[in-house]
C-alpha positions as CSV (number, residue, x, y, z in Angstrom):
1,X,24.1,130.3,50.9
2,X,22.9,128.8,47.9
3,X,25.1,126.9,45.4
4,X,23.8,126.4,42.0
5,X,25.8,124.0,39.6
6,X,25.3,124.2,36.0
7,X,25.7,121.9,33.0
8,X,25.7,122.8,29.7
9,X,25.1,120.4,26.8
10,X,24.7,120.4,23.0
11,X,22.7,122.0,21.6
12,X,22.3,124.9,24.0
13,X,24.3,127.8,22.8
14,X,27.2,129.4,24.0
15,X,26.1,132.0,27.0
16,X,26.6,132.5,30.6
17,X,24.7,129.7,32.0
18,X,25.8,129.2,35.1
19,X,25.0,132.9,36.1
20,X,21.3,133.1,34.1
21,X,20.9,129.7,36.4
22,X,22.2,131.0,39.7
23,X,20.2,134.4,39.6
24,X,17.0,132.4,38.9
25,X,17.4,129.8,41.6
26,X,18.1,132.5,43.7
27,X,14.8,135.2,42.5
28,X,13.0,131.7,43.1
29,X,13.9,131.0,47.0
30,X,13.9,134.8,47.7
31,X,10.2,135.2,46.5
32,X,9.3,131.7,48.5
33,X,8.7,131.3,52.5
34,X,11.8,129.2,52.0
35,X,14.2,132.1,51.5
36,X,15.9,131.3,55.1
37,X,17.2,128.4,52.9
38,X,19.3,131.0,50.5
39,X,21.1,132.1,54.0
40,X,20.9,129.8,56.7
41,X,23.2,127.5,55.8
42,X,24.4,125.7,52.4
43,X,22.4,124.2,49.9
44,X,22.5,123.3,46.2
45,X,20.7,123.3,43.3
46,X,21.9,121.5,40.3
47,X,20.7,122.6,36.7
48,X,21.3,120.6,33.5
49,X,20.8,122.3,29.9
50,X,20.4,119.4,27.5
51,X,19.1,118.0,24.8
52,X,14.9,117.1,23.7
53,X,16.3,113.3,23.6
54,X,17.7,113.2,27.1
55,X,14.9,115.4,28.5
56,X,12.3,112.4,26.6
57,X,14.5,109.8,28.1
58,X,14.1,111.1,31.4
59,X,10.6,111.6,31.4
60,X,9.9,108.4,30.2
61,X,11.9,106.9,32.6
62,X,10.9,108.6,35.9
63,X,7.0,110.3,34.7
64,X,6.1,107.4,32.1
65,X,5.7,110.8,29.8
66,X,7.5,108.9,26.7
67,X,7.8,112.9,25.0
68,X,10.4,115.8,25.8
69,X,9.2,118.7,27.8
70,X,10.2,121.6,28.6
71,X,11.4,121.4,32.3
72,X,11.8,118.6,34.7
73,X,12.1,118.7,38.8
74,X,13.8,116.1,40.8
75,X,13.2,117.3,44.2
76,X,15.5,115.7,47.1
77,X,14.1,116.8,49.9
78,X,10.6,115.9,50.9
79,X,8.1,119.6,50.9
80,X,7.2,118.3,54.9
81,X,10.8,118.8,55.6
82,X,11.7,122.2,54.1
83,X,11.4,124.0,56.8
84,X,13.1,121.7,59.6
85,X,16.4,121.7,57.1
86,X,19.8,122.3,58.7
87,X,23.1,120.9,57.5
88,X,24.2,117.7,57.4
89,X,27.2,115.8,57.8
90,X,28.3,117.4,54.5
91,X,27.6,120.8,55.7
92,X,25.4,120.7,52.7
93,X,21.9,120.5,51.9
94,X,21.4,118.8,48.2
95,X,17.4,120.4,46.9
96,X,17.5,118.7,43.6
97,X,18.2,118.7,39.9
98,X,16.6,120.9,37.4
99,X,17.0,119.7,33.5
100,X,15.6,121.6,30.6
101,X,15.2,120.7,27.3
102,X,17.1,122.8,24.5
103,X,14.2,122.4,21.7
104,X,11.3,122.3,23.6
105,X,12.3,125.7,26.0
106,X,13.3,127.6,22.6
107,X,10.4,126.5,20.6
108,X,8.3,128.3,23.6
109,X,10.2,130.9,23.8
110,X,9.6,131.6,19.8
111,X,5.9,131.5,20.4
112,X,5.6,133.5,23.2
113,X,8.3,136.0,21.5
114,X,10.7,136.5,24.3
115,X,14.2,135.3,24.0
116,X,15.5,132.0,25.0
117,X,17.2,133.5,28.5
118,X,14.5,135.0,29.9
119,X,11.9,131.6,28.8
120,X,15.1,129.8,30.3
121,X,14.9,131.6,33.4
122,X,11.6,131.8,34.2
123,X,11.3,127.5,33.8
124,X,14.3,127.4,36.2
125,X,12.0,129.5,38.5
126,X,9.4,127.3,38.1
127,X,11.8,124.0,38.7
128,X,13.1,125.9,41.6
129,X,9.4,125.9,42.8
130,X,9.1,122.2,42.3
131,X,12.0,121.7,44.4
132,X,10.5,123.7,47.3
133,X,7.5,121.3,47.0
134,X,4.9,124.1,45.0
135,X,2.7,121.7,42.3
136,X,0.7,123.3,40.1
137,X,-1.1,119.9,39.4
138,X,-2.8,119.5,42.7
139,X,-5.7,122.3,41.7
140,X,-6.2,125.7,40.6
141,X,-5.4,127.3,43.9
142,X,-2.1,125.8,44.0
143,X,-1.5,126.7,40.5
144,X,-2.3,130.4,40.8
145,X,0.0,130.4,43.9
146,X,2.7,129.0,42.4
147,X,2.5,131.7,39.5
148,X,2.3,134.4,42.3
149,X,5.3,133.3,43.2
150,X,7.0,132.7,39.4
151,X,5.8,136.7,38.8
152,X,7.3,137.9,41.7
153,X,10.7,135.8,41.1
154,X,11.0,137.1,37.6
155,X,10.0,140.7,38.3
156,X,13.1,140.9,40.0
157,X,14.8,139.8,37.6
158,X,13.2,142.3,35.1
159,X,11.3,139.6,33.4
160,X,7.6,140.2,32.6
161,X,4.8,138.3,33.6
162,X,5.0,135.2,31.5
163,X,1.5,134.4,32.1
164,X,0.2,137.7,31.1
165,X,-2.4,137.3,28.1
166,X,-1.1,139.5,25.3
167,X,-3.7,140.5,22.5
168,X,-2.5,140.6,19.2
């Protein structure tokens, strides 16, 4: 079972959160070869809604990035291990943290012309990915994988392809 804790900061609006986040974590592991981890045994996911200051603070910090973007991954499990999880003492298995940045996600959102949820969703997808250990860094072959996987999370959500090219 997978547990998905939610924190919501200024200047995120008011909104069911903690579901949008939960769905998403979930679409993400179900469309991965790590689904067994949504029903083996328990795990958690923890996703923090927050502010372009913190998310720049953070980055700076931890990437040397001294800017805000829009999502940030801080996986807690090593990719090599994934599929040898089990419990632990806790009973629990903790995948990482998720944090998104209020301005930067809704200022994409606005440009691509979808609403703030379903941009919202589909970067918790993609942070959900990071935890399972996809990087769309390490070439274009990853990349493309890893935005298999994104379209087929989201479809079942009923989000469209974000990386469809639109012409205006």
């Amino acid at each position: 079972m997978i547990q998905t804790e939610t924190a919501v900061e200024a200047p995120w609006p008011e909104g069911d959160w903690e579901d949008l986040a939960s769905r998403a974590v979930l679409a993400a592991l179900r469309a991965s070869p790590h689904e067994i981890i949504a029903a083996s045994y328990l795990a958690e996911v923890s996703v923090r809604l927050t502010s372009d200051d913190e998310v720049q603070a953070l980055n700076r910090d931890y990437r040397q990035k001294d800017k805000p973007t829009n999502v940030l991954s801080f996986p807690m499990v090593q990719a090599d291990l994934l599929d040898s999880l089990d419990n632990n003492d806790d009973g629990e298995v903790l995948l990482g943290d998720i944090v998104l940045a209020h301005g930067v996600t809704a200022a994409e959102a606005a440009d691509k012309g979808v609403t703030i949820a379903a941009h919202a969703t589909h970067l918790i997808v993609h942070g959900t990915l990071h935890l399972l250990g996809y990087d769309h860094e390490q070439g274009e072959a990853e990349a493309e994988h890893m935005e298999e996987v994104e379209r087929a999370a989201l479809a079942s959500l009923g989000i469209a392809d974000p990386y469809e090219v639109r012409e205006s």
